[in-house]
N, C-alpha and C positions, 0 to 999 in steps of 0.2 A: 552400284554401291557394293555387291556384294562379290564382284572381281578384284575393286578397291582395296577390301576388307582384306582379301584373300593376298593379295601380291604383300600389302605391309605383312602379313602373320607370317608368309610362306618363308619372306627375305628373313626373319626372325628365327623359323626352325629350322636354315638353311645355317644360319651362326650357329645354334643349339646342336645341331649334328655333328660341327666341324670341332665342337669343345665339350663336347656329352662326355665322357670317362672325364674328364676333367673335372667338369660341373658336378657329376655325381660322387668325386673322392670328394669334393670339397663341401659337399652338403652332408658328409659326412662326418666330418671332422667335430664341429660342435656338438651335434647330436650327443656323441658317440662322449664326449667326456663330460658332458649334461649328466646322462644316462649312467656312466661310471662314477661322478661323482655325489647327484642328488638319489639314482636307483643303489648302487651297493654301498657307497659311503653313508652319507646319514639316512639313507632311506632305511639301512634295518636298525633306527635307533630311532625314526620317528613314524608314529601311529598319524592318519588325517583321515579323521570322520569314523576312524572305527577300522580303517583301510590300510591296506597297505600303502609306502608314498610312491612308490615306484609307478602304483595304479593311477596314485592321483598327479604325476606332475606328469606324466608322458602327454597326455591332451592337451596341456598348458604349452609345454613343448612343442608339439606339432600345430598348435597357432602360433606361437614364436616365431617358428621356425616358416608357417606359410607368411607371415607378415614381412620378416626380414625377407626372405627371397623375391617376392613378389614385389616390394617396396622398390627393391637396389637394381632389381635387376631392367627396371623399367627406369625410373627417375636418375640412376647413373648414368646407364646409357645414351637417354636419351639427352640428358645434360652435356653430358661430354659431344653428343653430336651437334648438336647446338651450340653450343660454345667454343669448339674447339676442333672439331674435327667436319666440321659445318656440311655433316652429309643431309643433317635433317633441311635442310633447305630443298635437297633434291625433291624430297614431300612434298613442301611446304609450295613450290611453285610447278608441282606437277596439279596435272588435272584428276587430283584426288581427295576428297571431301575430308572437312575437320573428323566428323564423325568416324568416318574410316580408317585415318590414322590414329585414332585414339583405340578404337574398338581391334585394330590390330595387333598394337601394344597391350594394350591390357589382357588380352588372352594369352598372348605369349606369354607375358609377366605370371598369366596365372599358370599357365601349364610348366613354370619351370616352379612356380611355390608348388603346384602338386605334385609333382616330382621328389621334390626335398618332403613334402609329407610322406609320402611314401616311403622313402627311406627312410624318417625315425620307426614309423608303423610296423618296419622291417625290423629295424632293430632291438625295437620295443619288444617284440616279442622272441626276439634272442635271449634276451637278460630277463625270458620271465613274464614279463607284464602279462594280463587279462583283457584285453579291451574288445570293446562292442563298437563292429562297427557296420552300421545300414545305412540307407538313403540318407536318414535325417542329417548324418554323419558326414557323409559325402557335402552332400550341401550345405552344410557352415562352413567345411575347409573352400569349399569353390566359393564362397562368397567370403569367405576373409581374404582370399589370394586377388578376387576380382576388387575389392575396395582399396585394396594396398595399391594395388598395379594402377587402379587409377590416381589414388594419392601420390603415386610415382610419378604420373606424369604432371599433377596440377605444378607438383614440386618444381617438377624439371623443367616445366615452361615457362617458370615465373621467377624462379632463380639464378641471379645474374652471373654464378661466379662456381668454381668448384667447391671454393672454402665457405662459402655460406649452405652450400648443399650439404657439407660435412656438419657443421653445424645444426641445419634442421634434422636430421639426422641424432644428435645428441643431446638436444631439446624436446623432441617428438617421439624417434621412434625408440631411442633408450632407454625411458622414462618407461614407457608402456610395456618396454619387455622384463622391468623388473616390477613393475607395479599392480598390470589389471592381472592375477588372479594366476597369473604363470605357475609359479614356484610355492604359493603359500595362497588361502584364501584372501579374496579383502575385504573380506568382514574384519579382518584382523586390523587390519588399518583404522586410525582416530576417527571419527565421524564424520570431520568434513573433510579429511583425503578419500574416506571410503565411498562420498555423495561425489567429490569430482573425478575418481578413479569408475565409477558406475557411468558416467557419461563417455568413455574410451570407448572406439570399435571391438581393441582387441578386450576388454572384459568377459563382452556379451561373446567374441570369437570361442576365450579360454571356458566358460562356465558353461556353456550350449556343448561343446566337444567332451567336457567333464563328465554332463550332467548323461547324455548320451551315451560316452563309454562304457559309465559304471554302475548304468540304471536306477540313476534319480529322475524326478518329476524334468519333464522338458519343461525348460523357460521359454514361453514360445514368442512373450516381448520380448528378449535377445535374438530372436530370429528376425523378428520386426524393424529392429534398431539395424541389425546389420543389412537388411534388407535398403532400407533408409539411407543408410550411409552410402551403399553402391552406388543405386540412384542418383545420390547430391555429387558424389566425388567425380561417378564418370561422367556427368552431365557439365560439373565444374572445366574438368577435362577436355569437352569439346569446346567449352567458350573461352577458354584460354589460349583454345592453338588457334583457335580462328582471330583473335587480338592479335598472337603471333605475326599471322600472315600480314 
């Protein structure tokens, strides 16, 4: 199993290596006018919690930013190979266990979302920002990158088409980048967007990396629920690619 694991991830940072400068201007780009727009534009006109915003939206950000990465770059891929470029077959009838190719992708998927954190992290404190960052820290961005990257593939293996992919995508993960807690708290939000925006991965992703940066009380049910979702999503994961087969 664990040669299995190793040949999917390896074939994956073998792609990563051959498009790295690439991958890294381009996980720059949003950041970077995030950062110029919500840090020097309205952040020196809006106060959040007593705080600077530039403090408060960079975390929100760098879960943004590990969910979109980690999401696209597994559930695209792997849809396009499946459907179109029909390499995932090579997998799929090699003597390689579901579990393997799933736990392949999903690390890859995570290590190119912690990549892309690291570059706003980078950034972040170009333009200023303060942020704390330890263990606890580390481990919510590795478990929001590891639940997306699985979300990626339940996506990719059970989606028939490119344009429904684009779809789920504008339904799911759009909604979530403007909603759980990115940009603005969602307490702010009415009461019952605020109860079904608390049931999102990335909420508990944005408010766990907040509450950590800037030395509020850890929410350690947010750690819980993300922990939860990994579980369910890459567990969903194996049992979809083995229906595949």
């Amino acid at each position: 199993m664990k040669i299995d694991f190793y040949t999917v991830f390896w074939r994956e940072m073998v792609v990563l290596k051959r498009r790295l400068w690439k991958f890294l201007v381009s996980r720059m780009v949003s950041p970077f006018l995030y950062l110029v727009a919500f840090g020097w534009g309205l952040g020196r006109s809006i106060q959040m919690n007593g705080g600077n915003y530039l403090q408060f939206v960079v975390p929100g950000i760098i879960a943004l930013s590990a969910m979109n990465t980690s999401f696209n770059s597994v559930g695209t891929s792997l849809n396009m190979s499946r459907l179109y470029h029909k390499t995932l077959e090579e997998y799929l009838i090699a003597p390689i266990s579901a579990f393997s190719v799933v736990l392949g992708n999903v690390l890859a998927g995570s290590l190119r979302g912690i990549l892309s954190s690291v570059i706003i992290l980078g950034l972040a404190y170009v333009f200023g920002a303060k942020i704390t960052v330890n263990f606890w820290f580390v481990l919510v961005v590795l478990l929001t990158c590891f639940l997306f990257a699985s979300l990626g593939v339940v996506a990719a293996m059970t989606i028939d088409s490119h344009e429904d992919m684009s779809n789920f995508s504008t339904f799911v993960i759009l909604p979530m980048s403007f909603l759980c807690g990115t940009f603005f708290s969602s307490e702010k939000l009415p009461r019952l967007f605020h109860y079904f925006v608390e049931l999102l991965p990335l909420t508990h992703a944005s408010q766990s990396l907040r509450a950590i940066a800037l030395g509020y009380d850890f929410p350690a049910v947010s750690l819980l629920v993300l922990f939860g979702y990994s579980l369910v999503l890459f567990a969903a994961g194996v049992i979809v690619v083995r229906r595949v087969r």
